[in-house]
N, C-alpha and C positions, 0 to 999 in steps of 0.2 A: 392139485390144490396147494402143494406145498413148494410147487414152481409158481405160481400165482402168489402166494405168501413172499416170498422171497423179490421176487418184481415190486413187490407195492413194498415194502422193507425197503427196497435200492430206491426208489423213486422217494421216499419218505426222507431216505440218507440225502438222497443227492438236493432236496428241497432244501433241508437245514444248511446242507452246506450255501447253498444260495443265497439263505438265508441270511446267515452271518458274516458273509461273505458284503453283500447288502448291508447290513448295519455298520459293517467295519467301514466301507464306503460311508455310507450316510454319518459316521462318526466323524472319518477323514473330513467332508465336505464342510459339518458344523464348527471343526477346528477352523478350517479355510475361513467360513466366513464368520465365526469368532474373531480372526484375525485379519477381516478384511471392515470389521467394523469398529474396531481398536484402529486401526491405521486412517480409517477414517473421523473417528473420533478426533485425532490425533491433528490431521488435518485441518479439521474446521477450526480448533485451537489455533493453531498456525495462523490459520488465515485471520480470526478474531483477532489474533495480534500484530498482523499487519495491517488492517485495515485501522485498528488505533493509533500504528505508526505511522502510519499516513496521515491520518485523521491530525495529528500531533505534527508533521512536517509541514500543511499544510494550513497550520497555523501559525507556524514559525516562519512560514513562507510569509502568509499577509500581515504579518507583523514587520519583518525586515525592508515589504513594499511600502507599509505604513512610511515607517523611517525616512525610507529612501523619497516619498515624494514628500516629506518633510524638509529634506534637508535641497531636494529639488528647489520647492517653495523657498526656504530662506536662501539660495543660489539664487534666484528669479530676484527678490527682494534687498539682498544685497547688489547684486548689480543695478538695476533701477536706482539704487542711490549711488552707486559711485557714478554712473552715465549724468545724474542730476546735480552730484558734488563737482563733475569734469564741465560739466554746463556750470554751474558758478563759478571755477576757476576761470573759465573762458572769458563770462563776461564782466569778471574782475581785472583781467588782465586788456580786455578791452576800453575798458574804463580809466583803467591808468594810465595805458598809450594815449587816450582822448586828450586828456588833464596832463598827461607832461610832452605833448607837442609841443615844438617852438611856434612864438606868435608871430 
């Protein structure tokens, strides 16, 4: 009876120690993902801020396009008049050869 005592006494020890053993795990693991969801917090921040930086470059982008086919356009515009100013020069200078030919 008192070797039976002593059996369920070691099985009772050896339970707790499992026990706690187990919690210390299960506390380890909480710490993990305590800090697996801080790093991920962490993250999405991150990312929230690149995604505005883009959001933000890629208005700075179609701003500078703006520009660019502005100053495209008045390139386009100024030449059409100098091709139309080279055309009057042309047929001023034809006009004059006309008018100061010998008769």
């Amino acid at each position: 009876d008192h070797t039976q005592l002593n059996a369920v006494e070691a099985r009772a020890n050896s339970t707790e120690s499992e026990l706690l053993y187990c919690q210390e795990q299960a506390h380890g693991l909480q710490q993990n993902l305590d800090q697996e969801c801080e790093h991920s917090r962490s993250l999405s921040v991150e990312l929230q801020q690149s995604r505005e930086h883009c959001a933000a470059l890629k208005a700075d982008l179609q701003e500078a396009l703006g520009k660019l086919q502005r100053v495209l356009n008045d390139r386009a515009s100024l030449q059409s008049e100098i091709d139309r100013l080279h055309g009057d020069l042309d047929k001023a200078r034809d006009s004059e050869c006309s008018t100061a030919l010998p008769l």
